[in-house]
CHARMM internal coordinates of N, CA and C (Angstrom, degrees):
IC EDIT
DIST 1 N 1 CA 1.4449
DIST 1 CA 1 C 1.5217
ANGL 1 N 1 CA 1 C 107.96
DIST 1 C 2 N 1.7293
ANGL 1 CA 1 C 2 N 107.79
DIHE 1 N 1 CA 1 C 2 N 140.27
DIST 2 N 2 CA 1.3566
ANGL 1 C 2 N 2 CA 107.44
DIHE 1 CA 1 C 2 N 2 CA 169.89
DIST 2 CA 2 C 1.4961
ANGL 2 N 2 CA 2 C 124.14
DIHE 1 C 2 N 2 CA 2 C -95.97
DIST 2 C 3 N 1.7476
ANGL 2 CA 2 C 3 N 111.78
DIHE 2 N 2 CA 2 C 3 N 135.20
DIST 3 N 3 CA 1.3472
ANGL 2 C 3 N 3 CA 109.10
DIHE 2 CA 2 C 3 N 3 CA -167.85
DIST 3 CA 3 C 1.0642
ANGL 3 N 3 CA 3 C 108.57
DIHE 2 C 3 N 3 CA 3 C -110.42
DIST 3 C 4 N 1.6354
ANGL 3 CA 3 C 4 N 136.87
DIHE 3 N 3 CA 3 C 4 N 164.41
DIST 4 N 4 CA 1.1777
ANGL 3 C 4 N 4 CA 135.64
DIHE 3 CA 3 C 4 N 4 CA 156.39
DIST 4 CA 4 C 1.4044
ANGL 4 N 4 CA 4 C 135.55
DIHE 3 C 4 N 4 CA 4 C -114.12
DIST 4 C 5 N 1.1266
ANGL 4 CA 4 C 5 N 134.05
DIHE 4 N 4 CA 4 C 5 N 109.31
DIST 5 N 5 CA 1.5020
ANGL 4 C 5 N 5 CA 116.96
DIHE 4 CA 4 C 5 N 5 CA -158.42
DIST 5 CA 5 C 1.7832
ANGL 5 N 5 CA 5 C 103.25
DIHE 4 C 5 N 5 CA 5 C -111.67
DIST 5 C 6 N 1.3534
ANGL 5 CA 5 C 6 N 110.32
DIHE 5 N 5 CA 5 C 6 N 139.52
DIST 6 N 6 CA 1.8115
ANGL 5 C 6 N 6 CA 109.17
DIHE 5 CA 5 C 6 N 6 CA 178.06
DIST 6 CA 6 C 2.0270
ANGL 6 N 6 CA 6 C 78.90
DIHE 5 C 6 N 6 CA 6 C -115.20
DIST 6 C 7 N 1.2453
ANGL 6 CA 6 C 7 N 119.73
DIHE 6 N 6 CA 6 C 7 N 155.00
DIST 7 N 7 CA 1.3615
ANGL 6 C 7 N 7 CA 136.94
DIHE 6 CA 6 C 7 N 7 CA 174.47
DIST 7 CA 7 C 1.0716
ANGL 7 N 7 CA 7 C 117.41
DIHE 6 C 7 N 7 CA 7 C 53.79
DIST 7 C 8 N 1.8403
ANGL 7 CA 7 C 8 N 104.97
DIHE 7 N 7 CA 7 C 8 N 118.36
DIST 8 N 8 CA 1.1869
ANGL 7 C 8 N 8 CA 110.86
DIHE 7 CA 7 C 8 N 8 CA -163.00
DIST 8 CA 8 C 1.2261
ANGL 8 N 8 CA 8 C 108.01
DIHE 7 C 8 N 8 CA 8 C -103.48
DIST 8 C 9 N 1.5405
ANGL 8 CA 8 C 9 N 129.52
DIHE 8 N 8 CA 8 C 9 N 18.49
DIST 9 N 9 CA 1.3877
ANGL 8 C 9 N 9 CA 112.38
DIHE 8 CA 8 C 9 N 9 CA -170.58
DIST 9 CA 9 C 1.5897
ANGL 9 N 9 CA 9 C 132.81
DIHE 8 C 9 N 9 CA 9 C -64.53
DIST 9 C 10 N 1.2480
ANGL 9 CA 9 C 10 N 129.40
DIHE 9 N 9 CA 9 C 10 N -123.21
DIST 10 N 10 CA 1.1906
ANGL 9 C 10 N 10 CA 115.77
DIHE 9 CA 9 C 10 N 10 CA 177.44
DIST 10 CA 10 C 1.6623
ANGL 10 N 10 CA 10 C 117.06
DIHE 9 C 10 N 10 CA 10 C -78.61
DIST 10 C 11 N 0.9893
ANGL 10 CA 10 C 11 N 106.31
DIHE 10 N 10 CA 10 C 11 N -46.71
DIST 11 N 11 CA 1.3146
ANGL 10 C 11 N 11 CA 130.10
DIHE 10 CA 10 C 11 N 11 CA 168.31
DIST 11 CA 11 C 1.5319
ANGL 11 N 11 CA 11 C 112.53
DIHE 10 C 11 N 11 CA 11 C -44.78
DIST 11 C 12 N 1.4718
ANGL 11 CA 11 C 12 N 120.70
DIHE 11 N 11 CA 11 C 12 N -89.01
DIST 12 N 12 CA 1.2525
ANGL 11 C 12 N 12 CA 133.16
DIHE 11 CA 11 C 12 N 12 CA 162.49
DIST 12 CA 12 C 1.8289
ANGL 12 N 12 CA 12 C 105.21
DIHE 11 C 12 N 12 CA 12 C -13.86
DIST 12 C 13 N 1.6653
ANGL 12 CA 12 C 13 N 114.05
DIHE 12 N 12 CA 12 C 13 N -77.48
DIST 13 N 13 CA 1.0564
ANGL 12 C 13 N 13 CA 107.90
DIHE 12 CA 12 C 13 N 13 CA -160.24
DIST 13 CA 13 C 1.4527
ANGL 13 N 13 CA 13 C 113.68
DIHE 12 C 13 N 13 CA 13 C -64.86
DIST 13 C 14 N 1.1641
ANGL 13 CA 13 C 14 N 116.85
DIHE 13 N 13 CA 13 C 14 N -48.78
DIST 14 N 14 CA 1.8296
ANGL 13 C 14 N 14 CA 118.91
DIHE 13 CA 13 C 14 N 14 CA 169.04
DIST 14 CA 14 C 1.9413
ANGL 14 N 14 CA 14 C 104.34
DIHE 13 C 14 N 14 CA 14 C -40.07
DIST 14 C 15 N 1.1872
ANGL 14 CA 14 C 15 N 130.97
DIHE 14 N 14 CA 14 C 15 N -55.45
DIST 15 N 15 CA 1.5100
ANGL 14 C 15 N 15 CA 133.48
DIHE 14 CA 14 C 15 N 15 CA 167.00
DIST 15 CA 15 C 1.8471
ANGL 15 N 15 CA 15 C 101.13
DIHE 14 C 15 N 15 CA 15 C -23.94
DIST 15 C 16 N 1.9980
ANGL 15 CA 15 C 16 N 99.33
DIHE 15 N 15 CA 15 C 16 N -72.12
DIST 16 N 16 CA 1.2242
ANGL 15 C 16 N 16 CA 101.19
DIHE 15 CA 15 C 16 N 16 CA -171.17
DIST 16 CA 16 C 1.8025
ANGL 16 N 16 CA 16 C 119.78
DIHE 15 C 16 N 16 CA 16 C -51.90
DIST 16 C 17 N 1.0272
ANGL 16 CA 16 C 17 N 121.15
DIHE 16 N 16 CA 16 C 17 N -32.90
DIST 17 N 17 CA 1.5408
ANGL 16 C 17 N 17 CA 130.15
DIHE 16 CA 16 C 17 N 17 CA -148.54
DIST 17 CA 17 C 2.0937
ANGL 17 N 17 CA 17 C 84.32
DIHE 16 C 17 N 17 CA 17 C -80.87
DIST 17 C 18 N 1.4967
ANGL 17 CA 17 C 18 N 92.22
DIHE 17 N 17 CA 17 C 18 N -67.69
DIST 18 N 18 CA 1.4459
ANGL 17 C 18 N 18 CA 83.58
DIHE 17 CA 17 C 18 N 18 CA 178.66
DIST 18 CA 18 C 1.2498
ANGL 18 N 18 CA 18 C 131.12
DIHE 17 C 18 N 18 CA 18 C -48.86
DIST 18 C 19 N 1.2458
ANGL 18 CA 18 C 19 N 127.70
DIHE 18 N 18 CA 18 C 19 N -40.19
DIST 19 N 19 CA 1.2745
ANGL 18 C 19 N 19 CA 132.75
DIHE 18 CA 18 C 19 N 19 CA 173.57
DIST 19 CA 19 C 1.9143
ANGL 19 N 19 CA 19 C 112.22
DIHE 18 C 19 N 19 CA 19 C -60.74
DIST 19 C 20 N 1.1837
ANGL 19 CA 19 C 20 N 101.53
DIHE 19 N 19 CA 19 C 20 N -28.47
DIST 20 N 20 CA 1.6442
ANGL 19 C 20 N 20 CA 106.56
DIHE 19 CA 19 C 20 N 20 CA -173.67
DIST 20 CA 20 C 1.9569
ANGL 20 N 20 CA 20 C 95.46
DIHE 19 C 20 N 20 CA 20 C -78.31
DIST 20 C 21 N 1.3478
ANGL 20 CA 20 C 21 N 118.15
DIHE 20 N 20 CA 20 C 21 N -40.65
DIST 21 N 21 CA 1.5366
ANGL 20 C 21 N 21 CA 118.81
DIHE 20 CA 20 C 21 N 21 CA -176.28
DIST 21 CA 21 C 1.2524
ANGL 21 N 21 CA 21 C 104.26
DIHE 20 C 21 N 21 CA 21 C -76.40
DIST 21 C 22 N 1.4957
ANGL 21 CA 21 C 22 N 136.55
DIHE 21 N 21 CA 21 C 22 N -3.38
DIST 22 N 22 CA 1.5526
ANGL 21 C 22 N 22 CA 134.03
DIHE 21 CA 21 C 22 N 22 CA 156.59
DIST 22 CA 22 C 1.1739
ANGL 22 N 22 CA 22 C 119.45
DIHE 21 C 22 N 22 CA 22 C -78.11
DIST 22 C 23 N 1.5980
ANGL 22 CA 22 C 23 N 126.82
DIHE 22 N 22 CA 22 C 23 N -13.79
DIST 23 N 23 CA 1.2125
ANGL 22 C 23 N 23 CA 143.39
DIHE 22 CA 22 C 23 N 23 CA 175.47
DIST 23 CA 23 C 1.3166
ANGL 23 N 23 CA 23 C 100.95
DIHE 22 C 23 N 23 CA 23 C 93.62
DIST 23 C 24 N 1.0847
ANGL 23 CA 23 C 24 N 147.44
DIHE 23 N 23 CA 23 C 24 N 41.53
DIST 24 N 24 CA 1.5314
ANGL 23 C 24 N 24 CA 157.73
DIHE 23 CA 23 C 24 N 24 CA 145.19
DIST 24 CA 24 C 1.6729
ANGL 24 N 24 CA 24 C 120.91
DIHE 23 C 24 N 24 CA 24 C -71.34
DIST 24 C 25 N 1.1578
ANGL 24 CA 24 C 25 N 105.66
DIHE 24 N 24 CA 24 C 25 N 124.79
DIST 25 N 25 CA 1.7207
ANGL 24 C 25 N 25 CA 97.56
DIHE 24 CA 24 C 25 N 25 CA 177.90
DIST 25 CA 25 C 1.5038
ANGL 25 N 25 CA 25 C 106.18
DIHE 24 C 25 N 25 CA 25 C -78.21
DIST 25 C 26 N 1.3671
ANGL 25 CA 25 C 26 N 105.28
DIHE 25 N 25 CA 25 C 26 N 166.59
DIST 26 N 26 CA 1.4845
ANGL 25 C 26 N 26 CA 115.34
DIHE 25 CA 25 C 26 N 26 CA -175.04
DIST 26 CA 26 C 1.3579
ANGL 26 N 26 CA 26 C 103.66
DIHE 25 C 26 N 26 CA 26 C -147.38
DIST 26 C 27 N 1.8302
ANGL 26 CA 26 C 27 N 118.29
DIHE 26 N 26 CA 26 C 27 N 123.44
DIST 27 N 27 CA 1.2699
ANGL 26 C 27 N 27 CA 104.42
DIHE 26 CA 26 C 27 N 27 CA 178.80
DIST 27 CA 27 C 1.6421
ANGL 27 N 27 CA 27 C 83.19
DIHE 26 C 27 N 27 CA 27 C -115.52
DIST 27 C 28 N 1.5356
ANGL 27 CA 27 C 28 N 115.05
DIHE 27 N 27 CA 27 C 28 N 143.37
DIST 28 N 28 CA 1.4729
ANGL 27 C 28 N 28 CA 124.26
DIHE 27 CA 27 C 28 N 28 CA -173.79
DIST 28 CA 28 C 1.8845
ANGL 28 N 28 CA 28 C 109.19
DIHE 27 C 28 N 28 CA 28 C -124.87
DIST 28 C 29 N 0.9327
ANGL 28 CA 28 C 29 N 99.43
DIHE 28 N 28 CA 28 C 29 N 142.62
DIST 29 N 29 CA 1.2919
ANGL 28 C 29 N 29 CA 124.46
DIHE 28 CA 28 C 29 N 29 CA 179.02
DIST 29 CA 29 C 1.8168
ANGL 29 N 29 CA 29 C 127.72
DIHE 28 C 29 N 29 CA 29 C -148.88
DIST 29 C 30 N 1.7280
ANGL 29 CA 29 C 30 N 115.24
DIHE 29 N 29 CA 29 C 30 N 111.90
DIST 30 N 30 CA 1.1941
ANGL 29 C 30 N 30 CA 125.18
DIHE 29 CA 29 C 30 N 30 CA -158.46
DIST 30 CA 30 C 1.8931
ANGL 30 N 30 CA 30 C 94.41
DIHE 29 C 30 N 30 CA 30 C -137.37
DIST 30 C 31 N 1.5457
ANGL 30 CA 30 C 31 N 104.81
DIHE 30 N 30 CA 30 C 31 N 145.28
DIST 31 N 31 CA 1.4649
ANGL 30 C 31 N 31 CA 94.44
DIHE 30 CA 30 C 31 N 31 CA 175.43
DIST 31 CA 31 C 1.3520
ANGL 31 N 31 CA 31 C 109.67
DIHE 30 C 31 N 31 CA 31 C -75.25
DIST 31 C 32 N 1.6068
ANGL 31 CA 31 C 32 N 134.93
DIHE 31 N 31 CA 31 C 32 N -10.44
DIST 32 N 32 CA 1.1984
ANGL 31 C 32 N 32 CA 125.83
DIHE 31 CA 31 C 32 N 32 CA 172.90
DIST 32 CA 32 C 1.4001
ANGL 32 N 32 CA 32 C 126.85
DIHE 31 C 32 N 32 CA 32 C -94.21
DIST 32 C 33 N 1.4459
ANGL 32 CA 32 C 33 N 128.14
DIHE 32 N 32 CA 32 C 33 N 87.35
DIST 33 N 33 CA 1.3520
ANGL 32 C 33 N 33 CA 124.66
DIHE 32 CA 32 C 33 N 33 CA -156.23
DIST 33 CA 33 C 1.2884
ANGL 33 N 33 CA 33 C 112.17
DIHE 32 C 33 N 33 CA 33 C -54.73
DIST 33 C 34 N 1.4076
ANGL 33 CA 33 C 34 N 147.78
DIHE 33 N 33 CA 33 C 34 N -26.85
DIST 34 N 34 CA 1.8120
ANGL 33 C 34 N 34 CA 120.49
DIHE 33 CA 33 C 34 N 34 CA 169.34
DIST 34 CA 34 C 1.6113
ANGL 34 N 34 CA 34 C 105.01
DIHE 33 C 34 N 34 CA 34 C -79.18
DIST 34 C 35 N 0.9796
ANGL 34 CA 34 C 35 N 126.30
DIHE 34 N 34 CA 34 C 35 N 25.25
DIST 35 N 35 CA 1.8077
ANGL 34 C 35 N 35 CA 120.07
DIHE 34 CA 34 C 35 N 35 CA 143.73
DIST 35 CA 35 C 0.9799
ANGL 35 N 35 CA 35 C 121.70
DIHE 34 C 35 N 35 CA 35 C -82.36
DIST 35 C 36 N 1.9355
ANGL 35 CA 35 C 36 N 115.56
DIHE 35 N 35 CA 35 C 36 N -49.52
DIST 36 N 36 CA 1.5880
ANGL 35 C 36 N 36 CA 127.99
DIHE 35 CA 35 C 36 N 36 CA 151.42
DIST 36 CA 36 C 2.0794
ANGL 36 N 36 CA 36 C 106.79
DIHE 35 C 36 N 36 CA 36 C -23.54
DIST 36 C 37 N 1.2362
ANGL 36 CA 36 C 37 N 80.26
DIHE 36 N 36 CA 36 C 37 N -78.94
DIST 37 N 37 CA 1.7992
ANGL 36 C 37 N 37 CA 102.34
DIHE 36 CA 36 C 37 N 37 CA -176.37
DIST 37 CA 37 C 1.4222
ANGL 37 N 37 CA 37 C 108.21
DIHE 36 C 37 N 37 CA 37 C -14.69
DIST 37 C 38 N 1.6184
ANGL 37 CA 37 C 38 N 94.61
DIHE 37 N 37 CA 37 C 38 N -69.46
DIST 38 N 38 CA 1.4644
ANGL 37 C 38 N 38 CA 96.04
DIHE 37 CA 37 C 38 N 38 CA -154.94
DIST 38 CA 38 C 1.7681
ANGL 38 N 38 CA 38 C 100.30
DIHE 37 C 38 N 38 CA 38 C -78.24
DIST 38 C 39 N 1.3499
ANGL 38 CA 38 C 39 N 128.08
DIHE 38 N 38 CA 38 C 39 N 21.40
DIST 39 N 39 CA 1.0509
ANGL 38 C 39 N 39 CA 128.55
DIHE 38 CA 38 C 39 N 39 CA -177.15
DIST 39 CA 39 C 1.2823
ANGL 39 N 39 CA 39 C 105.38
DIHE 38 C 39 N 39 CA 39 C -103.27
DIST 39 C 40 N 1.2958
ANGL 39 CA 39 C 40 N 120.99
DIHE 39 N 39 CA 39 C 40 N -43.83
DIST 40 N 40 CA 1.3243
ANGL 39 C 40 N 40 CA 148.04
DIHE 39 CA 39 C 40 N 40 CA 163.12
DIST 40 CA 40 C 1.9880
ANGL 40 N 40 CA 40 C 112.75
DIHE 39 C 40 N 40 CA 40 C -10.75
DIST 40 C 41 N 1.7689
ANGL 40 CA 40 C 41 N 80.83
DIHE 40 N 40 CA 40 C 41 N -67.94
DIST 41 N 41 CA 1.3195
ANGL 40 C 41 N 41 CA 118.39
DIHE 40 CA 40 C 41 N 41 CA -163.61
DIST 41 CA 41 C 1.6872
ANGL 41 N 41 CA 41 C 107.97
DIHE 40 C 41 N 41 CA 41 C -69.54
DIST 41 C 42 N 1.7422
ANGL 41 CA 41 C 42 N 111.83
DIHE 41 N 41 CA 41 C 42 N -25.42
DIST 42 N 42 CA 1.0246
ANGL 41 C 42 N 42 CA 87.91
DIHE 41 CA 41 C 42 N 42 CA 170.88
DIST 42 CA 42 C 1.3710
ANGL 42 N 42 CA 42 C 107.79
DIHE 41 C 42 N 42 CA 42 C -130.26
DIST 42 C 43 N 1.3938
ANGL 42 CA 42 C 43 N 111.01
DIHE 42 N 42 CA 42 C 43 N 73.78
DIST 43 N 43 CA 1.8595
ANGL 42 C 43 N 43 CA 157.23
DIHE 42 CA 42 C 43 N 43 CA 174.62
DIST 43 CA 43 C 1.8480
ANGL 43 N 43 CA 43 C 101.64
DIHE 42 C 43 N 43 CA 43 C 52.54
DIST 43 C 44 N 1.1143
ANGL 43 CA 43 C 44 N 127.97
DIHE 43 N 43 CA 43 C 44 N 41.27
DIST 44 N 44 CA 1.4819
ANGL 43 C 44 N 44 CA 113.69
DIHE 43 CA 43 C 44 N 44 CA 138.78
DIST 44 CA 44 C 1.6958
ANGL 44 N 44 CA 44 C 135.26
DIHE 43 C 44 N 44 CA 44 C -80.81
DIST 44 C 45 N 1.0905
ANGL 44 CA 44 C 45 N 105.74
DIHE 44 N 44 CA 44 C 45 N 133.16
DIST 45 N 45 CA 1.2909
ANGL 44 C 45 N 45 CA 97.80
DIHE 44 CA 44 C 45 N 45 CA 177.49
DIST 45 CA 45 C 1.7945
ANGL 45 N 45 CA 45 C 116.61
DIHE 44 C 45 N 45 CA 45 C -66.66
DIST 45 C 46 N 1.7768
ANGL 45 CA 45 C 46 N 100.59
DIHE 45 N 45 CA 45 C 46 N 122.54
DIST 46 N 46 CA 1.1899
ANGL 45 C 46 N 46 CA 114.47
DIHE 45 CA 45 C 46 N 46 CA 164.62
DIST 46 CA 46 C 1.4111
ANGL 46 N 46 CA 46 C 143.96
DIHE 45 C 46 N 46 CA 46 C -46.03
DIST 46 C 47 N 1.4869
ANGL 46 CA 46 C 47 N 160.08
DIHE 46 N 46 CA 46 C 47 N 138.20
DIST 47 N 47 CA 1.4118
ANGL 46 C 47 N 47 CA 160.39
DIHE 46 CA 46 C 47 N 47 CA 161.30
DIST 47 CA 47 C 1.5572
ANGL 47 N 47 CA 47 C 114.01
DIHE 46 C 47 N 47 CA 47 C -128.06
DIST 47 C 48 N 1.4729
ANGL 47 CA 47 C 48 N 99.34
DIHE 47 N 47 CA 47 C 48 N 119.27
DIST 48 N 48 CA 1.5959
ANGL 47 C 48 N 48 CA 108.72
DIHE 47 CA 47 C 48 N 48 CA -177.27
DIST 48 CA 48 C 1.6624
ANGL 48 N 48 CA 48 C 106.14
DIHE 47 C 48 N 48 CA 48 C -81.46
DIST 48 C 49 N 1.4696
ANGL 48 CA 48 C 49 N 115.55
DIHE 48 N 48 CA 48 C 49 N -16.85
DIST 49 N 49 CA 1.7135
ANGL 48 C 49 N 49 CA 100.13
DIHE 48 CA 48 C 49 N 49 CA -174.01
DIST 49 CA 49 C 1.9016
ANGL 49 N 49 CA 49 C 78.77
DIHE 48 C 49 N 49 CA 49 C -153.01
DIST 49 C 50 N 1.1892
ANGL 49 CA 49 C 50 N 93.30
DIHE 49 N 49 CA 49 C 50 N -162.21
DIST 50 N 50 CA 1.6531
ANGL 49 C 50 N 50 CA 126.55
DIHE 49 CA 49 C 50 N 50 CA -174.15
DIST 50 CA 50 C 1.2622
ANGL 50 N 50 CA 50 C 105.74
DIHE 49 C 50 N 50 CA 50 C -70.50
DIST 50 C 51 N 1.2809
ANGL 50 CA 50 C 51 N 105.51
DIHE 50 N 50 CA 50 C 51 N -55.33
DIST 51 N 51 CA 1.6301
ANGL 50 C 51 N 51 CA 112.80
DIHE 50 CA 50 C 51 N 51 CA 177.59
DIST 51 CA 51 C 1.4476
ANGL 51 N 51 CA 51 C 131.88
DIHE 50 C 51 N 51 CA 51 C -50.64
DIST 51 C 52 N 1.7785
ANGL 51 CA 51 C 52 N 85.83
DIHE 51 N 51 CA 51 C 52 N -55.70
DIST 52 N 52 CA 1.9902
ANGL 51 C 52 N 52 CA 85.38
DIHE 51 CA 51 C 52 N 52 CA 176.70
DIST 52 CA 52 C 1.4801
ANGL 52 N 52 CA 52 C 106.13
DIHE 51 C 52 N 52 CA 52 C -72.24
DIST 52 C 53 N 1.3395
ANGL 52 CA 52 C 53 N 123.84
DIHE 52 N 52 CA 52 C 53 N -17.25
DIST 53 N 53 CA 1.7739
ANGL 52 C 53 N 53 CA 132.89
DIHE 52 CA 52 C 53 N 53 CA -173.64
DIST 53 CA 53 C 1.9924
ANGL 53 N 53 CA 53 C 90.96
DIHE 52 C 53 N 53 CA 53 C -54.90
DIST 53 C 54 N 1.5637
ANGL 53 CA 53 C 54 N 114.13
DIHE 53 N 53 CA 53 C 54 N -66.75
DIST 54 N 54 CA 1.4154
ANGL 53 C 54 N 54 CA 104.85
DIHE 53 CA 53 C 54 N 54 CA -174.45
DIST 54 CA 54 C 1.1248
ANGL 54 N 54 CA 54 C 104.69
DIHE 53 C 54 N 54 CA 54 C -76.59
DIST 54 C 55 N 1.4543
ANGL 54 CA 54 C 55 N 141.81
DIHE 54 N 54 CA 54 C 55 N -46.79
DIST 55 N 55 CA 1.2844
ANGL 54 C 55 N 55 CA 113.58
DIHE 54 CA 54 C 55 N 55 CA 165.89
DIST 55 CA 55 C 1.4839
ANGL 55 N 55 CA 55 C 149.75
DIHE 54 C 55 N 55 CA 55 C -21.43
DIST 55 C 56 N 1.4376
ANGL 55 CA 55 C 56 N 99.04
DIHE 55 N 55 CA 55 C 56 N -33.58
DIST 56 N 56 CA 1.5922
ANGL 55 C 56 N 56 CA 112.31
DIHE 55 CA 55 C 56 N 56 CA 177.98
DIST 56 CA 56 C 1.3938
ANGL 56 N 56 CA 56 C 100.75
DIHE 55 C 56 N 56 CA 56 C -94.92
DIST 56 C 57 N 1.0484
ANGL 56 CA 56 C 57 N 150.74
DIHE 56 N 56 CA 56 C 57 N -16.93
DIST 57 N 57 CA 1.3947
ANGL 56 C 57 N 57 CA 142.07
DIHE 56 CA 56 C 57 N 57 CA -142.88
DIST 57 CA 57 C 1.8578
ANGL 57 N 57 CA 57 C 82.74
DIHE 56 C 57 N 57 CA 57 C -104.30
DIST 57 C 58 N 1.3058
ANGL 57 CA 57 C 58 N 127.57
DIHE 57 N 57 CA 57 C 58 N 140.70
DIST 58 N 58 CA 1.3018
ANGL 57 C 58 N 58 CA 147.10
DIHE 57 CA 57 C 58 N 58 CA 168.39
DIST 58 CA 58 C 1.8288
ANGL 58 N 58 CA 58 C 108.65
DIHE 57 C 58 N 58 CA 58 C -70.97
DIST 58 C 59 N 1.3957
ANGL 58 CA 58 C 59 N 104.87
DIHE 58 N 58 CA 58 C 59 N 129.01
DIST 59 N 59 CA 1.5007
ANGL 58 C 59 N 59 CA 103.87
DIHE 58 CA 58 C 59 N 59 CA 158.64
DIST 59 CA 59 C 1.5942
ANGL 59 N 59 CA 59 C 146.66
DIHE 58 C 59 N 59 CA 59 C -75.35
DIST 59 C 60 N 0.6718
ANGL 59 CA 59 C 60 N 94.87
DIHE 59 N 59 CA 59 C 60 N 140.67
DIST 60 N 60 CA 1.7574
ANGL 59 C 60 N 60 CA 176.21
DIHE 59 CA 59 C 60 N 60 CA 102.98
DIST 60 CA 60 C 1.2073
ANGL 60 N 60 CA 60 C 100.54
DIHE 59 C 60 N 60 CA 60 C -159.84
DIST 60 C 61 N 1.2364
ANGL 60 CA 60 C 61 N 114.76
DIHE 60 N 60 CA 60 C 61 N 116.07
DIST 61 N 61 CA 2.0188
ANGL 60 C 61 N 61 CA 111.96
DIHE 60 CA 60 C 61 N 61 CA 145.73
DIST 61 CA 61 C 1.2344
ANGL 61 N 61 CA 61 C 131.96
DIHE 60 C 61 N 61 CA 61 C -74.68
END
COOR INIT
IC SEED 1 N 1 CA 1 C
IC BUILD
C-alpha cells in the first residue's frame, strides 16, 4: 500500500519508518528538507514541495 505522510517530526517520522518495515511505501513531505533527507535514506520516497508530494502519490488518493 501507498502512503502519504505531510510532517516529519518526531511523531510523523517514527509513523513513517514503521509503516516502511511493514512493507508499505511512504511518499514524505516536510517543509524542512533534512527530515525529507533522512527519510529518503531510509527508502521513502522524497517531495520537495506540495506538488511533487501529489504527484508521486498513485491514483486514487
Amino acid at each position: 500500500m501507498q502512503i502519504g505522510m505531510m510532517g516529519l517530526g518526531r511523531m510523523g517520522a517514527n509513523m513513517v519508518r514503521r509503516l516502511m518495515r511493514d512493507g508499505h511505501e511512504c511518499v514524505v513531505y516536510d517543509i524542512n528538507p533534512a527530515s525529507v533527507a533522512a527519510l529518503v535514506t531510509d527508502g521513502a520516497s522524497g517531495a520537495a514541495s506540495m506538488e511533487e508530494f501529489v504527484g508521486k502519490l498513485a491514483k486514487p488518493r
